[in-house]
PDBQT receptor file of N, H, CA, C and O in Angstrom, charges set to zero:
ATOM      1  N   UNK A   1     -36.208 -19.446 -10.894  1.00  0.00    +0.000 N 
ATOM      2  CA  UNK A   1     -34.895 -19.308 -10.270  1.00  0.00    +0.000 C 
ATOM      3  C   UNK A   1     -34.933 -18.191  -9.237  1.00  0.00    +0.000 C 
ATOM      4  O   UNK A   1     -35.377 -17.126  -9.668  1.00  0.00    +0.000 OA
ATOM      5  N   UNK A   2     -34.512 -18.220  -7.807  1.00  0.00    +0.000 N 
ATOM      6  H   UNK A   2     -34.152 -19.085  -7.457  1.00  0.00    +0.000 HD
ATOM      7  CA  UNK A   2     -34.779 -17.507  -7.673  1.00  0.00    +0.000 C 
ATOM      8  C   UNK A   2     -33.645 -16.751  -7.281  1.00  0.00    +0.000 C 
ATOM      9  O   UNK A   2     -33.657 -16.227  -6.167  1.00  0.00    +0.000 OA
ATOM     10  N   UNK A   3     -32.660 -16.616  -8.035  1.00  0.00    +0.000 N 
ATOM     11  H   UNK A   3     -32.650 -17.041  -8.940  1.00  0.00    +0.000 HD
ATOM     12  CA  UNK A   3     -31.218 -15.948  -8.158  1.00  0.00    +0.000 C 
ATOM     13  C   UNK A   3     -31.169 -15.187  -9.388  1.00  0.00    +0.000 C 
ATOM     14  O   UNK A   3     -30.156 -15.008 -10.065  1.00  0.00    +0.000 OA
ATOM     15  N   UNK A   4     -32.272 -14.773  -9.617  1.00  0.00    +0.000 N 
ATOM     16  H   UNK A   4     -33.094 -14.918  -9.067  1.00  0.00    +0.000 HD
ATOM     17  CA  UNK A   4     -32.577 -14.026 -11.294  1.00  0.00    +0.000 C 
ATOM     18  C   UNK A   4     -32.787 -12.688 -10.985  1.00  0.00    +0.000 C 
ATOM     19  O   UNK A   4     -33.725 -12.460 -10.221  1.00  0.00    +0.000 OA
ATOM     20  N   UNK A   5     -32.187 -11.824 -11.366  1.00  0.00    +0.000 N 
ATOM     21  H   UNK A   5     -31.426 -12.010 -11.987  1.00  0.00    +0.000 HD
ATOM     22  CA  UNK A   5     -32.381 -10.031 -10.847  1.00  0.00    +0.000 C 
ATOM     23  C   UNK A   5     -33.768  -9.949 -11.045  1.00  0.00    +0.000 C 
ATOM     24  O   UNK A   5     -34.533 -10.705 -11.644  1.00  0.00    +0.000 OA
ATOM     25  N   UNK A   6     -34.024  -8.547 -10.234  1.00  0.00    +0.000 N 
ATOM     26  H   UNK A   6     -33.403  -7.932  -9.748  1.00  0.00    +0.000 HD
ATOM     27  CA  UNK A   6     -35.278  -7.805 -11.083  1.00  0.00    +0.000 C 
ATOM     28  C   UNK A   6     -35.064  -6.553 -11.406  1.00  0.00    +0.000 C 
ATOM     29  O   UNK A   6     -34.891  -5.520 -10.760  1.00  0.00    +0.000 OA
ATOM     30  N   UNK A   7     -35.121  -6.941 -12.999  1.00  0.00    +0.000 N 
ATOM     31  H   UNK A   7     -35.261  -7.780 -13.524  1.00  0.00    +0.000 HD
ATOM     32  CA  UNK A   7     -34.743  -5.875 -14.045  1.00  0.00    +0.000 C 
ATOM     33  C   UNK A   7     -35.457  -4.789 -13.861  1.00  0.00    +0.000 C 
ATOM     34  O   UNK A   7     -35.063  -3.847 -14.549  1.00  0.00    +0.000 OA
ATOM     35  N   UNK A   8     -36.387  -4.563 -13.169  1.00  0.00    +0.000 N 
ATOM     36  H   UNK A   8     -36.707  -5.329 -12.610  1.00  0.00    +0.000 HD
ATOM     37  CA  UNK A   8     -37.549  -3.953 -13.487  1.00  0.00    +0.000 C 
ATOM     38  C   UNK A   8     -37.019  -2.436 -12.374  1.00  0.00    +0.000 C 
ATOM     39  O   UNK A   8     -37.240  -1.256 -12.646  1.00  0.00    +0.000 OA
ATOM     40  N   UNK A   9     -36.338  -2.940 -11.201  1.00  0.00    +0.000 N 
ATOM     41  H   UNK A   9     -36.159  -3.899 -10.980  1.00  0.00    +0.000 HD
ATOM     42  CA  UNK A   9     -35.935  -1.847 -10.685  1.00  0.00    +0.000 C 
ATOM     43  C   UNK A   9     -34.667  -1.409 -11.023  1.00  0.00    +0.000 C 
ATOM     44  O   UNK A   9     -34.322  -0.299 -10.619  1.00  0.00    +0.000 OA
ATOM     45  N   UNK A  10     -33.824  -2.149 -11.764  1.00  0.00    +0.000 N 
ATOM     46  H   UNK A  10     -34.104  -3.051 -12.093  1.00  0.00    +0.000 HD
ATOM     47  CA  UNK A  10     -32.568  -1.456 -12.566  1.00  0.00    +0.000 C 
ATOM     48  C   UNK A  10     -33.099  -0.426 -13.681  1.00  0.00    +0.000 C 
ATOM     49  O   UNK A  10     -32.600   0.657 -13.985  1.00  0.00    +0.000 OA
ATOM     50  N   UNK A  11     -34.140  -0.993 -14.162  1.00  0.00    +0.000 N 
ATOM     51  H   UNK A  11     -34.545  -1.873 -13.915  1.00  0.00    +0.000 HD
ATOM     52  CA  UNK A  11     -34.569   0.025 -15.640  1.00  0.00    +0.000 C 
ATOM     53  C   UNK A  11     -35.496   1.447 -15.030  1.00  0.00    +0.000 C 
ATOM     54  O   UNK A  11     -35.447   2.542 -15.589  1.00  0.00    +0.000 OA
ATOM     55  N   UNK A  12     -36.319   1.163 -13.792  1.00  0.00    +0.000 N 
ATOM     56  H   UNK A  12     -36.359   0.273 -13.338  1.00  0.00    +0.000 HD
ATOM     57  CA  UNK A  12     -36.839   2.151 -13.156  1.00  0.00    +0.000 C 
ATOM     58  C   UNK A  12     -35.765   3.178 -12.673  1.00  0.00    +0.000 C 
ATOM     59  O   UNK A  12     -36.058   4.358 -12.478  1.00  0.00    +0.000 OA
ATOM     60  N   UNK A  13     -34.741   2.770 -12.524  1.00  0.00    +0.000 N 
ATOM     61  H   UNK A  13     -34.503   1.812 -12.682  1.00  0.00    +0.000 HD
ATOM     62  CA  UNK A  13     -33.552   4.191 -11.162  1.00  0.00    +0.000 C 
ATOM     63  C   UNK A  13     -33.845   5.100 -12.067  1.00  0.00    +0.000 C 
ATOM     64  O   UNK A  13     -34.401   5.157 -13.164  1.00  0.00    +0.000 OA
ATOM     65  N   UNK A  14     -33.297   5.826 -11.279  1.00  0.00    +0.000 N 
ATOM     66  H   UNK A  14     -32.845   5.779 -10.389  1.00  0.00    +0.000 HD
ATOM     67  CA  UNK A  14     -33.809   7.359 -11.491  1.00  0.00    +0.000 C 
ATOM     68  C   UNK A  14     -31.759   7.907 -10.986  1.00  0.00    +0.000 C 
ATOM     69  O   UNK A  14     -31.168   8.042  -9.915  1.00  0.00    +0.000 OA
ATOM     70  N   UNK A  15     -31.393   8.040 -12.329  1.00  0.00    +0.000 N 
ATOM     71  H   UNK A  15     -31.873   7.930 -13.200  1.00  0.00    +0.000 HD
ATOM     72  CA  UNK A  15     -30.082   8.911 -11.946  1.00  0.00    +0.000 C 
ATOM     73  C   UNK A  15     -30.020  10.623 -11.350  1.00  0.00    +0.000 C 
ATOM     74  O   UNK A  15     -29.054  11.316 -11.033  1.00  0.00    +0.000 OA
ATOM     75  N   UNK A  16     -30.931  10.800 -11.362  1.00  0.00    +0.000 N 
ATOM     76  H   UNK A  16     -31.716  10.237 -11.620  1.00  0.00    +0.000 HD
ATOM     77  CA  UNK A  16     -31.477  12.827 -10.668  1.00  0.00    +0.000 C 
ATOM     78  C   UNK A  16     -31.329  12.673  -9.337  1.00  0.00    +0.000 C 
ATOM     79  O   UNK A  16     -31.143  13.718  -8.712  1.00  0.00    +0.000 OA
ATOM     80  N   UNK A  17     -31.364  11.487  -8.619  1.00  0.00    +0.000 N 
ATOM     81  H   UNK A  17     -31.515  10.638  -9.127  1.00  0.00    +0.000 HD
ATOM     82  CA  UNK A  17     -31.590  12.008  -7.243  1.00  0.00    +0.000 C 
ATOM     83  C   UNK A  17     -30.058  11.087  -6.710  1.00  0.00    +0.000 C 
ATOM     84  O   UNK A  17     -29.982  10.666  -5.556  1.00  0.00    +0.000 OA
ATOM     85  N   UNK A  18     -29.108  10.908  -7.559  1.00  0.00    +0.000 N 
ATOM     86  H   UNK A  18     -29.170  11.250  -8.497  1.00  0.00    +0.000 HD
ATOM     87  CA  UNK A  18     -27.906  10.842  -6.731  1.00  0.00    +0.000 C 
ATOM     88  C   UNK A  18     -26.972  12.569  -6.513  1.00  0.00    +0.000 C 
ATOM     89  O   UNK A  18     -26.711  13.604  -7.125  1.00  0.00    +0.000 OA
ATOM     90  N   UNK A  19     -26.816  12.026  -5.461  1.00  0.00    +0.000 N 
ATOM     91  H   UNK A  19     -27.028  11.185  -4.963  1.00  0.00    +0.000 HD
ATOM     92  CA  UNK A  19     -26.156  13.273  -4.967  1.00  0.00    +0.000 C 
ATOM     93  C   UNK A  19     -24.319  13.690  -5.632  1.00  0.00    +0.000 C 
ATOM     94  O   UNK A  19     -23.555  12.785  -5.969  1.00  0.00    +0.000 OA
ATOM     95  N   UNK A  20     -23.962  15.064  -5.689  1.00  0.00    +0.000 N 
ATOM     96  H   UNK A  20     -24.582  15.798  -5.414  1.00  0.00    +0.000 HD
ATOM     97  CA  UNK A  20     -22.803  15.042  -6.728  1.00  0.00    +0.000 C 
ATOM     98  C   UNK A  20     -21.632  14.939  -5.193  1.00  0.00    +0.000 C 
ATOM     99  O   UNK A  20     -21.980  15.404  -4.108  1.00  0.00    +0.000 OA
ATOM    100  N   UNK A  21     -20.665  14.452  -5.350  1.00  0.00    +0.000 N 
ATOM    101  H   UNK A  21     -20.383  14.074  -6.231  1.00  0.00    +0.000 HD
ATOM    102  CA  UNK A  21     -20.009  14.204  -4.710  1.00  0.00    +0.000 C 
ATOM    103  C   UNK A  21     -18.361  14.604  -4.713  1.00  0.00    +0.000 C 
ATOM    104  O   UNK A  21     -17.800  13.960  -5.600  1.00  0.00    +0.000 OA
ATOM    105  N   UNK A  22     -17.832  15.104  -4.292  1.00  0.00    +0.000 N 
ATOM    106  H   UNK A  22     -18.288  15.626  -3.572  1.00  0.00    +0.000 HD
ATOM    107  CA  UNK A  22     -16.067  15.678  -4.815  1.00  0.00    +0.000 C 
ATOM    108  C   UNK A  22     -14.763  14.683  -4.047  1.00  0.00    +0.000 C 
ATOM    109  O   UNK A  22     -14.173  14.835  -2.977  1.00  0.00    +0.000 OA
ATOM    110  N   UNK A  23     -14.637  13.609  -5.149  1.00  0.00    +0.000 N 
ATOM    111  H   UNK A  23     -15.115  13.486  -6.019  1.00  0.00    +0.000 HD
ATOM    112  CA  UNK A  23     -13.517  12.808  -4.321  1.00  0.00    +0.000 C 
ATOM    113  C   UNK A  23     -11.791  13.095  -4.251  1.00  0.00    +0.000 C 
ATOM    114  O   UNK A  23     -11.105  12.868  -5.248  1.00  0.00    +0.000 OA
ATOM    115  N   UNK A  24     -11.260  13.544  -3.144  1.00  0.00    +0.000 N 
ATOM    116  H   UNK A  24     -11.817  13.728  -2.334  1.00  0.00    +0.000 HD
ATOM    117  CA  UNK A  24      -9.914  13.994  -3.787  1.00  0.00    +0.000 C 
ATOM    118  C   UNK A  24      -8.883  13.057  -3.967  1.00  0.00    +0.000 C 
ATOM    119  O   UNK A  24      -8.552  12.182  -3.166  1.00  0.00    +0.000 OA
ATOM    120  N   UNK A  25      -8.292  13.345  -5.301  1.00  0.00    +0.000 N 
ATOM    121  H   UNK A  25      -8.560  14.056  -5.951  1.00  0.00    +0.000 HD
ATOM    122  CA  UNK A  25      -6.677  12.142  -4.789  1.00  0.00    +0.000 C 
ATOM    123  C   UNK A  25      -6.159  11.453  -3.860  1.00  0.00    +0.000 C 
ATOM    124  O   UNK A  25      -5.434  12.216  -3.220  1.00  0.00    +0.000 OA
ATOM    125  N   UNK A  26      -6.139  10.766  -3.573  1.00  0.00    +0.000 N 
ATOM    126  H   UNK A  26      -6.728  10.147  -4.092  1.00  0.00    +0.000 HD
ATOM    127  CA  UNK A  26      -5.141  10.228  -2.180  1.00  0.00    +0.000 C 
ATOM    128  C   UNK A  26      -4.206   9.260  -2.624  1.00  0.00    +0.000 C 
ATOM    129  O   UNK A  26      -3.826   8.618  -1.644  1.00  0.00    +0.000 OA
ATOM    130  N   UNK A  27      -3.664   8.870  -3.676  1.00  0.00    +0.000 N 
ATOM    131  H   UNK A  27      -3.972   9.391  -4.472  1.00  0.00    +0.000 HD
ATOM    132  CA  UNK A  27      -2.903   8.101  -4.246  1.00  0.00    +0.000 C 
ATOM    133  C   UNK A  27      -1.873   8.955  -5.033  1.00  0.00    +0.000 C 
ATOM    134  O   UNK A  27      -2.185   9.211  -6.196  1.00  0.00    +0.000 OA
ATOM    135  N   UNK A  28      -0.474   9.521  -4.484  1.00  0.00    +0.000 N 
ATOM    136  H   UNK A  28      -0.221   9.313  -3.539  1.00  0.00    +0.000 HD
ATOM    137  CA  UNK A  28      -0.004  10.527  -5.448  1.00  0.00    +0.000 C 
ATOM    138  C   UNK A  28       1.458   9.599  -5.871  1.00  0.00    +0.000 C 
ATOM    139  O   UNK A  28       1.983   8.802  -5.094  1.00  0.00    +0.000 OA
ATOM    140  N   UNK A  29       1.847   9.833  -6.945  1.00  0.00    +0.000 N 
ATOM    141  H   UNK A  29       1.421  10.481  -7.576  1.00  0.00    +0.000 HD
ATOM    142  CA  UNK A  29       3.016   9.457  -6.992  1.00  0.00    +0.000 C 
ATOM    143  C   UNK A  29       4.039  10.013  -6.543  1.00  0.00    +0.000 C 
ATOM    144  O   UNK A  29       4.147  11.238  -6.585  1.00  0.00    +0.000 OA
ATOM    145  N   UNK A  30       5.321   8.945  -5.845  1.00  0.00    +0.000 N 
ATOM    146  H   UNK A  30       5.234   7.949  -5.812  1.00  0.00    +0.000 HD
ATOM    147  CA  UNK A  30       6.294   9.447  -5.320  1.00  0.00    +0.000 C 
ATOM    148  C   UNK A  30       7.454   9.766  -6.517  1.00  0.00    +0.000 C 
ATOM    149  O   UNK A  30       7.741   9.302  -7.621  1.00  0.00    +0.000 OA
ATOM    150  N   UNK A  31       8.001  10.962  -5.523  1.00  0.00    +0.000 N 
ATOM    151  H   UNK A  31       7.769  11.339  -4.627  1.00  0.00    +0.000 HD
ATOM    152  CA  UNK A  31       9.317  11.739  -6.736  1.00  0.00    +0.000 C 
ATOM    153  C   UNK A  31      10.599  10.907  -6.503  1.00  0.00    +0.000 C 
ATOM    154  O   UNK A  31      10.931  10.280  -5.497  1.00  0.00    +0.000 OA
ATOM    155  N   UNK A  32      11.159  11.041  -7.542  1.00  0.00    +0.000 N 
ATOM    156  H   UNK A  32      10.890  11.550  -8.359  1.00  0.00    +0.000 HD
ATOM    157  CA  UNK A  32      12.489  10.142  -7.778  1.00  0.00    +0.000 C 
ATOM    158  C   UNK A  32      13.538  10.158  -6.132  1.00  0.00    +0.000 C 
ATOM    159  O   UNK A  32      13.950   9.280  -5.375  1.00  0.00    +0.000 OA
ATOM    160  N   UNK A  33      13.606  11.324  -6.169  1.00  0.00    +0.000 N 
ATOM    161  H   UNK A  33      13.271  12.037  -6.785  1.00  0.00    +0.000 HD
ATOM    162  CA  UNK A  33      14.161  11.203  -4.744  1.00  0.00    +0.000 C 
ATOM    163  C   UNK A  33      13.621  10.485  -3.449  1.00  0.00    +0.000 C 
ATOM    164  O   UNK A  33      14.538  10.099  -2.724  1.00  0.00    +0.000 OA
ATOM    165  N   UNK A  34      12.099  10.158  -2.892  1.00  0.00    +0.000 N 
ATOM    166  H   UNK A  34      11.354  10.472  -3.481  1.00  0.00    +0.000 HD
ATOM    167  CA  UNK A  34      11.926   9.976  -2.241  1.00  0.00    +0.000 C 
ATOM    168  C   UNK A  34      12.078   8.186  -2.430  1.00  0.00    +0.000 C 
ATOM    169  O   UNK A  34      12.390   7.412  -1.526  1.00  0.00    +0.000 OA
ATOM    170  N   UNK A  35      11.743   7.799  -3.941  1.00  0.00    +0.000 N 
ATOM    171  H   UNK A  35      11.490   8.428  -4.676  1.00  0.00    +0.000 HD
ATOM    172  CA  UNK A  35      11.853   6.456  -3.562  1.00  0.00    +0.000 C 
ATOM    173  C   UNK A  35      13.378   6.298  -3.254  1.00  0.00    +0.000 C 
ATOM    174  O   UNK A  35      13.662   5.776  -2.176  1.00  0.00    +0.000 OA
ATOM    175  N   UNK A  36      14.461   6.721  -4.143  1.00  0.00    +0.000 N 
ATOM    176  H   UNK A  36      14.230   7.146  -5.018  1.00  0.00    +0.000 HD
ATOM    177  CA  UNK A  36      15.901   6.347  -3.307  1.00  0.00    +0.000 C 
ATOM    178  C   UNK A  36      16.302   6.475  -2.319  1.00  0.00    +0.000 C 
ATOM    179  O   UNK A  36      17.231   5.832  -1.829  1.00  0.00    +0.000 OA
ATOM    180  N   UNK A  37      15.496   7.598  -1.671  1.00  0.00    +0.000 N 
ATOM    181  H   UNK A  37      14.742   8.120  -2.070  1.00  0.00    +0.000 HD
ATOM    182  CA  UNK A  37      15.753   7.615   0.269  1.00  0.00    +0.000 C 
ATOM    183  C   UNK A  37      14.994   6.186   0.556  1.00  0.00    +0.000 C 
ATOM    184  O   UNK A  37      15.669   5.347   1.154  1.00  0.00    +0.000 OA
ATOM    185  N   UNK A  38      13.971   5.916   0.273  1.00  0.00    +0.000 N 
ATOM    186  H   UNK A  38      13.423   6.598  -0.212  1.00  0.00    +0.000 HD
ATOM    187  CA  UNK A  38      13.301   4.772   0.933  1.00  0.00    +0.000 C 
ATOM    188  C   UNK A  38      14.411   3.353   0.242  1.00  0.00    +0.000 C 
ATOM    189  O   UNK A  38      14.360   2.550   1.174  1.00  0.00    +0.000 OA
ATOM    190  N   UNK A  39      14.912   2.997  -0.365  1.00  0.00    +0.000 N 
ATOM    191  H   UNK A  39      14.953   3.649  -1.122  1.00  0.00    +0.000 HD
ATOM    192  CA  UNK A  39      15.774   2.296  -1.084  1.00  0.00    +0.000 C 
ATOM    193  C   UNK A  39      17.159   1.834   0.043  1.00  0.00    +0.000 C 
ATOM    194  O   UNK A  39      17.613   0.786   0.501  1.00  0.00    +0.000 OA
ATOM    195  N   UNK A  40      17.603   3.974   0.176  1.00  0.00    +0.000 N 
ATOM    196  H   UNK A  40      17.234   4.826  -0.196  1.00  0.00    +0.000 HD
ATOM    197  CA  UNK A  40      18.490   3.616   1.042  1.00  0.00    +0.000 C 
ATOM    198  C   UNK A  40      18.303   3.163   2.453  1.00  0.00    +0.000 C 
ATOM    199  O   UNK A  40      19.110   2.362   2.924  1.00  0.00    +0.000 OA
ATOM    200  N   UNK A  41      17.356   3.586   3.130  1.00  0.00    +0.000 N 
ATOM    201  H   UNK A  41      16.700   4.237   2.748  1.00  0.00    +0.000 HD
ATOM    202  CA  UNK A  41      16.871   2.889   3.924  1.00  0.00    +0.000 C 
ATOM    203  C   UNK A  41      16.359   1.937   4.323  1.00  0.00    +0.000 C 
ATOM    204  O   UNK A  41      16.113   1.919   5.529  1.00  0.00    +0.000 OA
ATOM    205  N   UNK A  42      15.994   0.783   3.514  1.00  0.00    +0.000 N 
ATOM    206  H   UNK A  42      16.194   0.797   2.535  1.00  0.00    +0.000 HD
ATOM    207  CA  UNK A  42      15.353  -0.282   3.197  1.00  0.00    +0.000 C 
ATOM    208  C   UNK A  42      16.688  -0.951   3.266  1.00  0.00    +0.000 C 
ATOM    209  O   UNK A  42      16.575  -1.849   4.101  1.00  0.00    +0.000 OA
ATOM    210  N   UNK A  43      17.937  -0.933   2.763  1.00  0.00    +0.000 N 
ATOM    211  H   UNK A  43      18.030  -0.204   2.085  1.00  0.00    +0.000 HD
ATOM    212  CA  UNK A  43      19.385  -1.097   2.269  1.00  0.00    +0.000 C 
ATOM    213  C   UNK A  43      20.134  -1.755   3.759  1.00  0.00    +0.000 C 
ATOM    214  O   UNK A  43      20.557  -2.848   4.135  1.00  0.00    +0.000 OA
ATOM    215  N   UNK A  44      19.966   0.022   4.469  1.00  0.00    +0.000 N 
ATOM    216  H   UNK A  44      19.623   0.910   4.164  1.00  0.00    +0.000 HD
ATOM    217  CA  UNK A  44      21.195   0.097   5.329  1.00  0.00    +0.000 C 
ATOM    218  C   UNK A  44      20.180  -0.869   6.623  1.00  0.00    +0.000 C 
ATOM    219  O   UNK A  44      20.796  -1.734   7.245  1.00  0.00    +0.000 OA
ATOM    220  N   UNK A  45      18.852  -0.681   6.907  1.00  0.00    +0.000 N 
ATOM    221  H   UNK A  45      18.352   0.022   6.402  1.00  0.00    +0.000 HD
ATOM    222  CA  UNK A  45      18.268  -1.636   7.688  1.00  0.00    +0.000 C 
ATOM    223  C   UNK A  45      18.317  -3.019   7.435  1.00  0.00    +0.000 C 
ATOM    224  O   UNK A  45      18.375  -3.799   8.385  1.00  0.00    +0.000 OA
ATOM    225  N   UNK A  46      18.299  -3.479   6.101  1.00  0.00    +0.000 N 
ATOM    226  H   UNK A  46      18.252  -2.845   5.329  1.00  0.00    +0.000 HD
ATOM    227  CA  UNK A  46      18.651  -4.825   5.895  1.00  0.00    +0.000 C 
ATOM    228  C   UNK A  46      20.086  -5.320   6.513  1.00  0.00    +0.000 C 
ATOM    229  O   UNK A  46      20.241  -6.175   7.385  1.00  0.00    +0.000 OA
ATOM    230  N   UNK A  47      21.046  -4.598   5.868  1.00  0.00    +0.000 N 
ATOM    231  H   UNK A  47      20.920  -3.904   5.160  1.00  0.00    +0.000 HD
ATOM    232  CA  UNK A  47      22.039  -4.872   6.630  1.00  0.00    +0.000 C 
ATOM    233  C   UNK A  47      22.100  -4.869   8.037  1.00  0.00    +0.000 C 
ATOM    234  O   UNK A  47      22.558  -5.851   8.621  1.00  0.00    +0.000 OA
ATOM    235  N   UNK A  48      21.613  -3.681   8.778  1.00  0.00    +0.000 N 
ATOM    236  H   UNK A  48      21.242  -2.883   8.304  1.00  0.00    +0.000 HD
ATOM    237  CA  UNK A  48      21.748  -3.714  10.499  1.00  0.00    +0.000 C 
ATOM    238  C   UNK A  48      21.199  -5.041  10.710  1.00  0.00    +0.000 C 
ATOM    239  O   UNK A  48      21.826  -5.699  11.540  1.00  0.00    +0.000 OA
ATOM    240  N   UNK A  49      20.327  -5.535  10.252  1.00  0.00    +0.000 N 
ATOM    241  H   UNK A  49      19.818  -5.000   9.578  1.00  0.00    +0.000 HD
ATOM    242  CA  UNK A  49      19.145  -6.835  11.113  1.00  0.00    +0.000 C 
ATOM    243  C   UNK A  49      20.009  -7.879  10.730  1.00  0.00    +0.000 C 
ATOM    244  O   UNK A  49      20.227  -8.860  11.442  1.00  0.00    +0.000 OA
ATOM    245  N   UNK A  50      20.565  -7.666   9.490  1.00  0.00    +0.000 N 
ATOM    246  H   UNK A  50      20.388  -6.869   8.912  1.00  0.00    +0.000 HD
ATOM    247  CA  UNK A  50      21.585  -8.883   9.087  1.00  0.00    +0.000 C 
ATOM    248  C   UNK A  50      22.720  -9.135  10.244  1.00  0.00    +0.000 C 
ATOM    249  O   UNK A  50      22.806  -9.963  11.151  1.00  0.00    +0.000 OA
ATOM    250  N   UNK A  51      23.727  -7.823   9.719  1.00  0.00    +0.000 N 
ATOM    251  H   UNK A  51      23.657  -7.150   8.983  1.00  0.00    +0.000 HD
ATOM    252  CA  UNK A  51      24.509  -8.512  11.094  1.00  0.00    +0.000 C 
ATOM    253  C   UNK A  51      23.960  -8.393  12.422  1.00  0.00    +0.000 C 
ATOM    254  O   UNK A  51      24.380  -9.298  13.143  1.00  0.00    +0.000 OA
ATOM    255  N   UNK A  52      23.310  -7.738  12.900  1.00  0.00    +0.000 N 
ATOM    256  H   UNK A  52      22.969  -7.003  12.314  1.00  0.00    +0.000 HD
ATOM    257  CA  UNK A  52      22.511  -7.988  14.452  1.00  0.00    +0.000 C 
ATOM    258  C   UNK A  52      21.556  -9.058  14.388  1.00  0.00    +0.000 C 
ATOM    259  O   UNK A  52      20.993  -9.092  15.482  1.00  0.00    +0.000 OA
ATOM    260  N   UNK A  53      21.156  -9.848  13.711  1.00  0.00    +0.000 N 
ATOM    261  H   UNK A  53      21.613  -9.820  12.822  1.00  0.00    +0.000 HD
ATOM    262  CA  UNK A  53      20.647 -10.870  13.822  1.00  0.00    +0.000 C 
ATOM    263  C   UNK A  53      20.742 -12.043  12.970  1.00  0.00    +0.000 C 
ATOM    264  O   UNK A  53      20.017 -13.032  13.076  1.00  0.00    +0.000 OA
ATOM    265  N   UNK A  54      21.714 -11.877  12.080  1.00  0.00    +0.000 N 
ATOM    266  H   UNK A  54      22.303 -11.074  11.993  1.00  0.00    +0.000 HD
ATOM    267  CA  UNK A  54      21.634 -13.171  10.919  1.00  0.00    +0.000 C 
ATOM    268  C   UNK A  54      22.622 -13.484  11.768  1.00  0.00    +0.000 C 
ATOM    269  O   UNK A  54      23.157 -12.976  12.753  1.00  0.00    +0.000 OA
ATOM    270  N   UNK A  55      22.766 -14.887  10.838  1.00  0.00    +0.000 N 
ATOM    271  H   UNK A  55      22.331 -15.300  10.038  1.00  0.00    +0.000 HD
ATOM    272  CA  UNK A  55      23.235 -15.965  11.332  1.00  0.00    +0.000 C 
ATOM    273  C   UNK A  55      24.739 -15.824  11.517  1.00  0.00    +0.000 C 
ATOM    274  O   UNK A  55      25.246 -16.619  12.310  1.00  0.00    +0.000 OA
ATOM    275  N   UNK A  56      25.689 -14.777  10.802  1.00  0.00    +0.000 N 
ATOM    276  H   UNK A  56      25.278 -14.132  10.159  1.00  0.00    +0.000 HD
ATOM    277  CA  UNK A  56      26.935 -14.543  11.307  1.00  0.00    +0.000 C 
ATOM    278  C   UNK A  56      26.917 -13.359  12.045  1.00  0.00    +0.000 C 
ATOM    279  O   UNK A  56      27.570 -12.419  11.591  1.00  0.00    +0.000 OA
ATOM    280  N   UNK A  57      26.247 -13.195  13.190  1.00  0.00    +0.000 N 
ATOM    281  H   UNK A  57      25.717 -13.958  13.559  1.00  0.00    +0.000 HD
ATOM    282  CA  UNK A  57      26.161 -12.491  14.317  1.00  0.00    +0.000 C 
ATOM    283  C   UNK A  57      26.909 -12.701  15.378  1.00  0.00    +0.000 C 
ATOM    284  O   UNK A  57      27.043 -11.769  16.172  1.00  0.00    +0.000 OA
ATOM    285  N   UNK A  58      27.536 -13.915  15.620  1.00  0.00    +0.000 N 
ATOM    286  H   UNK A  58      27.427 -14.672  14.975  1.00  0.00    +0.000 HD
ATOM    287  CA  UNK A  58      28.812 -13.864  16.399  1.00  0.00    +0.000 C 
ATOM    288  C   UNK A  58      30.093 -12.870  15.746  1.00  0.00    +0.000 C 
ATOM    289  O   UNK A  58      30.950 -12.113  16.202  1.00  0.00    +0.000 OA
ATOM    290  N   UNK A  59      29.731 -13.286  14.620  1.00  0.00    +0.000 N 
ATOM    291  H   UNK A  59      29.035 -13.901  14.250  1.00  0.00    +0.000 HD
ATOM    292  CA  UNK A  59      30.838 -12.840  13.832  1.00  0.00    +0.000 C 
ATOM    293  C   UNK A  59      31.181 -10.723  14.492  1.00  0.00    +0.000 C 
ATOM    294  O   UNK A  59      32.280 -10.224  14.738  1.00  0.00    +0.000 OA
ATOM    295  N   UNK A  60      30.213 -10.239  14.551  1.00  0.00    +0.000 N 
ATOM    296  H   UNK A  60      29.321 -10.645  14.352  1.00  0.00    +0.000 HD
ATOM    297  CA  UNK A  60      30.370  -8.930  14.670  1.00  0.00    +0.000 C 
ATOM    298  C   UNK A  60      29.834  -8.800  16.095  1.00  0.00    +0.000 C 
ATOM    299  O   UNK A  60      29.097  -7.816  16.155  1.00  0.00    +0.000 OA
ATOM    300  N   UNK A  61      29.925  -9.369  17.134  1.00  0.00    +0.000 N 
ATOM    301  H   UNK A  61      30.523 -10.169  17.085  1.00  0.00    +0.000 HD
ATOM    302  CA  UNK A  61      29.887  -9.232  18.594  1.00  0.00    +0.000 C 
ATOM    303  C   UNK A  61      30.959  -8.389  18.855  1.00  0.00    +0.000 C 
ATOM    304  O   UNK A  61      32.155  -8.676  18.834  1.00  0.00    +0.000 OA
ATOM    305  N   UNK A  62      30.230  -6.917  19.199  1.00  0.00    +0.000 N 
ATOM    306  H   UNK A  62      29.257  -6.684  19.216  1.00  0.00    +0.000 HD
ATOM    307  CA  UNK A  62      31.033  -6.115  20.410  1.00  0.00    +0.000 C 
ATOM    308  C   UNK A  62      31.221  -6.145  21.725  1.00  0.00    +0.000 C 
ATOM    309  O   UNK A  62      31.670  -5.189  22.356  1.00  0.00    +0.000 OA
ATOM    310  N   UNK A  63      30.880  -7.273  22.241  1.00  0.00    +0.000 N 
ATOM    311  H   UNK A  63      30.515  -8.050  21.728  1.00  0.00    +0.000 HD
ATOM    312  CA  UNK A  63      31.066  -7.576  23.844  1.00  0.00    +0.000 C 
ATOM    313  C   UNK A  63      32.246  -7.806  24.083  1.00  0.00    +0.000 C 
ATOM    314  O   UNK A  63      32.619  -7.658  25.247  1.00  0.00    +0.000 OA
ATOM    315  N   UNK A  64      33.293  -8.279  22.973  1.00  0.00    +0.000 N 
ATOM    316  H   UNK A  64      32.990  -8.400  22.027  1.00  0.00    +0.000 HD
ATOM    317  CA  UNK A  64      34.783  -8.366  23.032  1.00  0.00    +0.000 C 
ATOM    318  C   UNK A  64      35.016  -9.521  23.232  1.00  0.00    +0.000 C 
ATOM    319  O   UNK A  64      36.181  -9.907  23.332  1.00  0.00    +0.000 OA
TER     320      UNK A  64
């Protein structure tokens, strides 16, 4: 087969010569407050696009 590993260099590695490495966080969790700002904003933009562009958008025409 020739889709068959070779074990022979998995069992040979040598774990000494990887290098140590320092990865920092970059995934932090957000604080209670920031997701409800994003909430409210997510909110009040839905609405703007709604009436500025949904379908009862005549409805709230300021051109008079």
């Amino acid at each position: 087969m020739a889709n068959k590993l070779d074990m022979g260099e998995i069992t040979s590695f040598d774990k000494v010569k990887l290098k140590k490495t320092e990865t920092p966080e970059k995934n932090t969790l957000q604080t209670k407050e920031t997701t409800e700002e994003e909430k409210q904003s997510e909110s009040s933009s839905f609405i703007h696009d709604f009436i500025n562009l949904g379908p009862f958008s005549f409805l709230f025409d300021k051109s008079g």
